[in-house]
Steps between C-alpha positions, in 0.01 A plus 500: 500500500697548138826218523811673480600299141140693402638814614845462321335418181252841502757709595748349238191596224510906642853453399435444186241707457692816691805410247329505172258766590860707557632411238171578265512844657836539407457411135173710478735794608704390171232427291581781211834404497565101530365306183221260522704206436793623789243513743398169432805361554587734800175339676676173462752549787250560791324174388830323528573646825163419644540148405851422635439676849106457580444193257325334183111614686621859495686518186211388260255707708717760402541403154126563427524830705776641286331338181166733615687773590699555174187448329318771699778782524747398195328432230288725258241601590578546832229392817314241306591128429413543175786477219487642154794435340622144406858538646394613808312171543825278416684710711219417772486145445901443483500699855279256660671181351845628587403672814316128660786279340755743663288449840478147440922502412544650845281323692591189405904560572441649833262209549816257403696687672318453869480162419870454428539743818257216733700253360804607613372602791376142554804347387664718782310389723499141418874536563535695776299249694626204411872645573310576851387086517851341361638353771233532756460192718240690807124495444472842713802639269317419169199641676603834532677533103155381393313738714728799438501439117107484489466851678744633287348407188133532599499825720267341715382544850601198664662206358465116749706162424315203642706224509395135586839443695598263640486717708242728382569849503355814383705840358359783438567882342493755675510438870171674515167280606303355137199730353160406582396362191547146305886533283448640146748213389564183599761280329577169600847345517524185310739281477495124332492362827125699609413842651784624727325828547343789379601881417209792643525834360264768626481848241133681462616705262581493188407157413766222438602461111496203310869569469567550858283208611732271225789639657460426844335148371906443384583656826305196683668250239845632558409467915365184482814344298759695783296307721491177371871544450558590854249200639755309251787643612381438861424108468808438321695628785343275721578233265834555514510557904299159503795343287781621672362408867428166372863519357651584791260252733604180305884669464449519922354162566766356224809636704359504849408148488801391391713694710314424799516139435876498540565627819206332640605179360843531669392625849240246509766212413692636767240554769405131419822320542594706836132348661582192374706279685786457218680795626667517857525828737863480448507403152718714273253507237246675752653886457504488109143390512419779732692738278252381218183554630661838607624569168199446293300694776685816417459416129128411561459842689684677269237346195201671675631809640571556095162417439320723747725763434402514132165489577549834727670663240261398229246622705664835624514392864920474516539822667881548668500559889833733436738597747894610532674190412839393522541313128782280624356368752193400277758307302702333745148383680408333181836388474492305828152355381598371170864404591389080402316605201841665391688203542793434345479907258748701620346820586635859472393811701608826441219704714641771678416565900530828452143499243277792542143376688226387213143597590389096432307259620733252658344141465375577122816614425649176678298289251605751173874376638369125514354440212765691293763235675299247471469583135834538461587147699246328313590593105938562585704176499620388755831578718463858284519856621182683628574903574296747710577832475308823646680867420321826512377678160401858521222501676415156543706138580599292274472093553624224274499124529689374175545088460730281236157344390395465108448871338121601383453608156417871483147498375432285813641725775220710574294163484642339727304683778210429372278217759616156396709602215767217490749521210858332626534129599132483626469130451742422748477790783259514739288813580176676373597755339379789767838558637597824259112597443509497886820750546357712203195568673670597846796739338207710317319517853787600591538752263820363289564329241631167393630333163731235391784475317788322322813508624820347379513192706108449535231741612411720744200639686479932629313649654485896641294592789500880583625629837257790545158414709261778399792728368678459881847372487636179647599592903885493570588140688629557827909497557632225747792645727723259699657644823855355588 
């Protein structure tokens, strides 16, 4: 069975032959009226069109046709080869140089000229793929540009990625199940590190190029460096996760164990000297110890319900049990908790009864109050002003707790969120730095938003929470009537 290259190539020599024999005709029609000489150069153009469309083969085949054929038919005495006169035979011999060198002319530009035309083909190619790779950090994803960019350029049948993983995977193009046969190609992917996997590419017919097999060979160099870069990419990620956990775990054990330490120190001091026999039943000195140990036990609690509610937010557990809640009543509940932690700030509330019902969760939104307070009571001198304020805004309430404490420099207010971010009189105040990473975490549960600012006398913590539950608004609260 003739190839099909075989069969391009004969019928590409008919062409030739069909052209000049037409044009031959053509001129032998003229023959009594065209000169010798103008016929020579007429044959010329046919030879330069043979070569640029069909090729160098064809062109010089049909240089020494022409060359026979002017000598048969144009040149006295007509039907022989043989030449009498001495100018006929220059004219002969000038046609064959200039008729070959014109083949060879034309043959040799169109042959630069497909070579310029794979070349920027190539270099097309070479781009377009490794546009496809920039940035590409999956195996499976750099899989499928190297597959897709193979069957484009080859035409094959089937084109498979094996890749060594981990974990190993194959990809293959198209869907369809893999030809019974061994791959025409097979092109490993090599990188400096060994054999991450190998490129299969299945086409009978016609057979793979030298040029096509050196392209896809650059195809498996540019796949092998995407995936190096993603492997790369992929371990220095877990560097970095490595760095910051072990950040945060010595940050964790550095606070926590000094914070613990205090209030553990002071209700065991306490618990000691009421079993000893130092202090009396009635002894003044017996309630103030009590307070103490009670004290430090709502500090101590308050220590690791921070703790393990970072860790549920961290991990995506912190999900709000919401209901219809009265916001006042949130307040004045923490309020009544944290009235000796307030000691001796004077505190002003300005939240209305008459509030519209937030969809909230009421004890996390009890400990976004606390720890705002406690923020505020911690960092704000004392016998200063602390203000609480709730007002509706649009479609959502507005709450601010504002304190006379030291101002934060701008660049730092979005920081100061941020888990154990410290920035204002952190040597001497107590805390781990959760409080505000804490409330963060349950407002955006929530849905709203929350941000600091500078005010005038010191700064100031808002937050928004929205008063529609799934796009239903907030029910009316029921009207108490008194009957005289």
């Amino acid at each position: 069975m003739r190839s099909p290259s075989f069969l391009i190539r004969s019928w590409q020599y008919l062409a030739a032959f069909a052209l000049i024999a037409l044009v031959t005709a053509v001129f032998y029609v003229l023959r009594e009226a065209l000169d010798t000489t103008l016929i020579a150069l007429l044959y010329l153009l046919p030879l330069g069109i043979i070569t640029a469309f069909w090729g160098l083969g064809p062109g010089i085949t049909g240089a020494a046709l022409t060359f026979l054929t002017f000598n048969y038919l144009f040149i006295p005495p007509y039907y022989t080869f043989a030449v009498h006169r001495p100018a006929d035979v220059v004219i002969l011999v000038v046609f064959l140089i200039v008729a070959v060198v014109i083949s060879q002319l034309v043959g040799r530009m169109q042959a630069s000229l497909a070579a310029a035309t794979a070349r920027e083909r190539e270099a097309t190619r070479l781009y377009e793929i490794s546009a496809a790779l920039a940035g590409l950090h999956n195996d499976r994803a750099i899989a499928d540009i190297l597959a897709r960019q193979a069957l484009a350029v080859s035409q094959a049948e089937r084109v498979q990625i094996d890749l060594g993983g981990p974990p190993p995977f194959i990809f293959f193009l198209p869907d369809a199940s893999a030809p019974d046969r061994a791959p025409e190609l097979i092109l490993p992917i090599q990188a400096a590190r060994g054999l991450l996997g190998e490129i299969r590419l299945w086409r009978a017919a016609p057979a793979i190029t030298s040029g096509e097999k050196r392209l896809l060979q650059t195809f498996a160099s540019q796949g092998a460096l995407a995936l190096e870069r993603a492997r790369l990419a992929e371990a220095e990620s877990r560097a970095k996760v490595l760095e910051e956990s072990d950040r945060l775990k010595s940050a964790i054990l550095s606070s926590v164990s000094h914070e613990l330490r205090t209030p553990l120190s002071t209700i065991k001091a306490a618990s000691s000297s009421l079993r000893s026999n130092e202090v009396s039943w009635d002894s003044a000195v017996r309630p103030e110890l009590v307070a103490q140990i009670d004290d430090e036990a709502d500090h101590l609690n308050l220590l690791v319900g921070n703790l393990l509610d970072m860790s549920r937010i961290e991990s995506g557990a912190l999900k709000p049990k919401r209901e219809w809640n009265i916001l006042r009543e949130i307040v004045e509940t923490v309020l009544a908790r944290m009235k000796n932690l307030i000691g001796e700030h004077r505190l002003e509330m300005d939240v209305p009864e008459n509030l519209p019902l937030v969809p909230v969760d009421f004890l996390q939104m009890e400990q976004v109050f606390t720890n705002l307070l406690s923020n505020s009571v911690k960092y704000a001198p004392e016998k200063t002003v602390i203000r609480l304020r709730a007002f509706v805004d649009g479609e959502s309430v507005h709450a601010l707790v504002s304190n006379q404490g030291p101002q934060v420099p701008p660049e730092h207010l979005e920081r100061i969120f941020d888990k154990f971010f410290r920035l204002t009189a952190a040597e001497r105040v107590t805390g781990t730095g959760l409080g505000l990473s804490i409330c963060k975490g349950i407002i955006e549960a929530h849905g709203g938003k929350i941000w600091a600012e500078n005010v005038p006398d010191g700064l100031a913590f808002n937050f928004t929470l929205p008063l529609l539950w799934d796009g239903a608004p907030p029910p009316q609260l029921p009207i108490d009537t008194e009957t005289e």
